[in-house]
N, C-alpha and C positions, 0 to 999 in steps of 0.2 A: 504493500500500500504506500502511496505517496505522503509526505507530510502532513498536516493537520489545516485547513482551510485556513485558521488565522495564522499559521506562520508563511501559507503563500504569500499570502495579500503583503504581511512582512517585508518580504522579498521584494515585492512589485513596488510595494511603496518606495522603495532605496532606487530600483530600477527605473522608476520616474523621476528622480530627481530629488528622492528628499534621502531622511537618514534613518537611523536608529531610530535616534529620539524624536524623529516625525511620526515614526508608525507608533511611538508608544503613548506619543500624542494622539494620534486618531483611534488608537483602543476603546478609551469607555465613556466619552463624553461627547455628546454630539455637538456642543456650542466650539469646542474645540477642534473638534473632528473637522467641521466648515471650515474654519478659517485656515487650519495646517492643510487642509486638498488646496486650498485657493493658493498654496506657495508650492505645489506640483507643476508637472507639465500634464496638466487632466488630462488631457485627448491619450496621451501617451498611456496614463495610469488606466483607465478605460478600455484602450485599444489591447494592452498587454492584459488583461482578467478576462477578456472575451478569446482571446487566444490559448491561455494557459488552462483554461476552464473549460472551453469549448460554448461558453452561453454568451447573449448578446442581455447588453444592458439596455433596456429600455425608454428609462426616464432619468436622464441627467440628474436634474433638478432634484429628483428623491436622493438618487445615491448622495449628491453634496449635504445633504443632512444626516448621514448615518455614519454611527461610529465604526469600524474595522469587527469590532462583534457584530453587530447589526446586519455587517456586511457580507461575512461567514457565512449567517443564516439564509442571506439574499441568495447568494453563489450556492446552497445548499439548494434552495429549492428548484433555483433555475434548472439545476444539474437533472433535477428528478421530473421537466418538465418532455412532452414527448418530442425527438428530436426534428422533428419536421414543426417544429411549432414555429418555426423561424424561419427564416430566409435561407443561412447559411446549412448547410450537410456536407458531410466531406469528403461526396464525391461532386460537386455543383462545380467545381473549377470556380469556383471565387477568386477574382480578382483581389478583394479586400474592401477594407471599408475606411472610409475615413471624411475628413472635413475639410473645406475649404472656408476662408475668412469671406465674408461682403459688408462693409459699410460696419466692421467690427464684430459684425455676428457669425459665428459659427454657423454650416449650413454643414449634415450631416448625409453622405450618400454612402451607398455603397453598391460593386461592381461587379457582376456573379456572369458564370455562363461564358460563350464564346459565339461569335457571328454576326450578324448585322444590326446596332445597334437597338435596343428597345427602351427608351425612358419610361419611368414607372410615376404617375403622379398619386399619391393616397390619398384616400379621405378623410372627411371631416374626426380630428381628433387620435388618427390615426398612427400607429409606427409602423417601421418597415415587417416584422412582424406579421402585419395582415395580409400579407400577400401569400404564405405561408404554400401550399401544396399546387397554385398555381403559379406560384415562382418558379418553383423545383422543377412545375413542367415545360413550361415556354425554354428556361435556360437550358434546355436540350439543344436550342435551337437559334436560339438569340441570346445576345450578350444583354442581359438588362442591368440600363442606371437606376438606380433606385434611389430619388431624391425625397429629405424625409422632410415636410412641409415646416415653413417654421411655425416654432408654436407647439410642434408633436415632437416624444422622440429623442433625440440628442441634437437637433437642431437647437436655437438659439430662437430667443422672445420674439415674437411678429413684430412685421413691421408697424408703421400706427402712420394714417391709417394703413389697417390693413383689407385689401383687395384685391381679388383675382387676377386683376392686373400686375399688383406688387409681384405676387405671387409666381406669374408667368416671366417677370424679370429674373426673380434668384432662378428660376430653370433656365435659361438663357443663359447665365453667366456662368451657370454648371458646364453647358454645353461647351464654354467658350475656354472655361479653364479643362475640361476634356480634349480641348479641340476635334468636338464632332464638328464636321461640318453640314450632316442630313444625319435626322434620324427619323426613325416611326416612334409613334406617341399614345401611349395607356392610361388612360385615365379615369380614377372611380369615383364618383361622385363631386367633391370637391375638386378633385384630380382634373376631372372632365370637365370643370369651369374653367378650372387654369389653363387647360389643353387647349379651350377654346381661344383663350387670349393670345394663348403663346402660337396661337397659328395665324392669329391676326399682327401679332408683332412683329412674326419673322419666317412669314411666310414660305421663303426660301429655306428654312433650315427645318421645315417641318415636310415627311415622304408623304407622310398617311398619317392616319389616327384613328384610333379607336376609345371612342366613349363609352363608359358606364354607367347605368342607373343614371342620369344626370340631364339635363335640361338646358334650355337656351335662358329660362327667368324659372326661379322655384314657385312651384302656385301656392295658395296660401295655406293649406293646411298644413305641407312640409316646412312654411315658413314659422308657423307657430309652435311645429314642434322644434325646431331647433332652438327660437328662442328661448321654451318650456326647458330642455336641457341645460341651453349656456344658464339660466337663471336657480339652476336643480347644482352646477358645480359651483356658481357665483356664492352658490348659501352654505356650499360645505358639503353637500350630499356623499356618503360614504361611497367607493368604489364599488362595491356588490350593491345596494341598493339601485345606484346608476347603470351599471350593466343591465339588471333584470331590466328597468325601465327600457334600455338600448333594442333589447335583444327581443322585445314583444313587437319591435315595430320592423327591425331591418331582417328579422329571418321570416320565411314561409310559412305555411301553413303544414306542410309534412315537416319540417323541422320544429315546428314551435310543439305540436302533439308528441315529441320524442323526449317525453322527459329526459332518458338517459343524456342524450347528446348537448341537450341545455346543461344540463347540471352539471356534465362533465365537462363540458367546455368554462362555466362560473368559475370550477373547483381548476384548471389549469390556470386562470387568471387570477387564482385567488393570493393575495398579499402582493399584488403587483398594484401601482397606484392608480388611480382614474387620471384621463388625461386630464395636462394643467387646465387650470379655471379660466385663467389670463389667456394662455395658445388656444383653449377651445375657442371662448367668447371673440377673441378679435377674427380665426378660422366663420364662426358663425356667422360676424359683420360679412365677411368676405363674401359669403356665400349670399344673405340677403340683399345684397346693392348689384350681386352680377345679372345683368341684360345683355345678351345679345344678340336679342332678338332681329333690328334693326342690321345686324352687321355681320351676321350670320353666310348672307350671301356671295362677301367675299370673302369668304375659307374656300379656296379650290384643292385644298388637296383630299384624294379619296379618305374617306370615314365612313367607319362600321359606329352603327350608336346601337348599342345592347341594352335590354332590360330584362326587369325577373318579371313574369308573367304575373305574380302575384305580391308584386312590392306595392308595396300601402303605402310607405314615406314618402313615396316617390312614383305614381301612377306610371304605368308602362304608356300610356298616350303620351305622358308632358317626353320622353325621349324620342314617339313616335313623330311627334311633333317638331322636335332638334335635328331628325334625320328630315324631314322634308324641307325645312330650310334650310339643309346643306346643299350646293351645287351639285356633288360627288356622294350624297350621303347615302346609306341602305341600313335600314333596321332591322333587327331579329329580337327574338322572344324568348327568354330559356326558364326555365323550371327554375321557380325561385324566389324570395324576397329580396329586398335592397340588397340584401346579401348573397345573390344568386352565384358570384364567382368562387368562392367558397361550397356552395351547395351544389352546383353544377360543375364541376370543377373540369371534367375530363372533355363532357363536351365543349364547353366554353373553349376551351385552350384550343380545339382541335378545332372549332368557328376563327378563331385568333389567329392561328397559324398560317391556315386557309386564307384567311382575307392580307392576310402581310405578304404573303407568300404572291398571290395576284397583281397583288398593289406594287409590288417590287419587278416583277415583270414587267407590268406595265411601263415603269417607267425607263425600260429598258429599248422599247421600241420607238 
């Protein structure tokens, strides 16, 4: 057996830049623990426990408040979480993960897979994380960036304001510190707002696109739920209370009757934190001031717009509706709530492949 979880973290601490007496500072005190990480090189200390460990840390923000035992416990559970819960497995050919600075913030991405570039936009409140078994599948085939929205994640605070359009810029500047020059573009929900932008932005640097669940302007019932949420984190609302709340509106109806698969999915997210209050709510603003409806018609590049046949948050007409004011747009219907790429998983990907796969011919002739 290997050492004892708190004398790794021991070790990692010195190997980020601090000493002894830092790690025995971050031991038992959490007031303490904050301010001795803020004299690391965090991305380093982070980047090195997702390695040594094999789990991905989720929520920045939380870890800066726990002490080195705390932390033990964290890396404890993560270890016993199922291995496809996450983006990375270790046969995906990850490229790795890491951050770039913009305007002082951290923007957290990461690089999985091999082939013709895929950018990953997530949803509202979301980590990289949620892409989980349709990652694992696309990256068969495509290299996907996976950029983590700021606000969620190990990204850094949103912008203010914060807008789909802000939004569509840090992916841009991902692009630019990648130097793609074309890629294809995924986008879920909030994803698919920013997709929208970022194809009005730079139009040349966008092949195709494919949106999710997601609309040209939110109608008003999904607008009221998101407020309902941002104003359910703004108050404190515990993490498991908010998920149930999550989870009765973005999965289906053959999923929502599966007690097991509910519960068991709670009980894997269980002691991990709700997303931030601050990243959801300004995520939320983002999402209620986007219209494109007016501007729709100049996106020419080919888009696939997806929905769950049976998403309530998000009616399968308001996408049916995004794909007819596309020039290039075609809609389809899968088995599913807001959540259908998760529930659908195998066909979804193989719709996904399929239309990238045309879309990329095409612009070969």
């Amino acid at each position: 057996m290997g050492a004892p979880v708190i004398d790794q973290l021991r070790e990692l601490v010195v190997q980020a830049g601090g000493n002894a007496q830092t790690a025995r500072e971050l031991e038992p005190d959490r007031a303490v623990a904050h301010n001795a990480l803020d004299s690391l090189g965090f991305t380093a200390f982070i980047a090195a426990i997702e390695e040594r460990f094999g789990i991905r840390v989720s929520d920045r923000s939380s870890v800066k408040l726990r002490s080195l035992q705390d932390f033990a416990g964290y890396v404890d559970a993560q270890r016993e979480r199922p291995a496809d819960a996450g983006t990375r497995v270790a046969s995906s050919g990850a490229a790795g993960a890491s951050d770039f600075m913009l305007d002082g913030v951290p923007l957290h991405y990461e690089r999985v897979g091999s082939g013709p570039p895929l950018l990953l936009l997530n949803g509202i409140g979301l980590d990289l994380s949620s892409w989980g078994p349709l990652a694992q599948t696309l990256c068969g085939e495509r290299q996907l960036v996976l950029l983590e929205t700021r606000g969620s994640g190990l990204s850094g605070p949103p912008p203010e304001p914060c807008t789909t359009a802000r939004l569509a810029a840090d992916a841009l500047e991902l692009l630019d510190h990648l130097s793609l020059r074309s890629v294809d573009v995924l986008g879920l929900s909030l994803g698919g707002l920013v997709a929208q932008e970022l194809a009005l932005l730079a139009p040349d640097r966008i092949r195709s696109m494919v949106l999710a669940a997601t609309a040209a302007r939110l109608p008003g019932r999904t607008r009221r739920v998101l407020d309902a949420w941002r104003r359910l984190l703004l108050a404190g609302v515990e993490a498991d209370a908010f998920r149930r709340e999550q989870f009765a509106w973005v999965f289906g109806p053959a999923s929502i009757e599966n007690d097991t698969l509910i519960e068991g999915a709670l009980s894997t997210l269980a002691g991990t934190p709700a997303p931030s209050a601050r990243g959801f709510a300004a995520q939320a603003d983002a999402c209620l001031a986007h219209d494109t409806r007016e501007r729709a018609s100049r996106i020419d590049a080919p888009a696939l717009v997806l929905a769950g046949e049976d998403d309530i948050l998000l009616p399968a007409v308001e996408s049916e509706t995004l794909a007819g004011l596309l020039p290039r747009g075609r809609f389809e219907r899968h088995p599913g709530g807001h959540a259908f790429l998760s529930e659908s998983t195998r066909v979804v990907a193989a719709s996904i492949l399929q239309f990238l796969g045309s879309a990329r011919e095409a612009t070969k002739e």
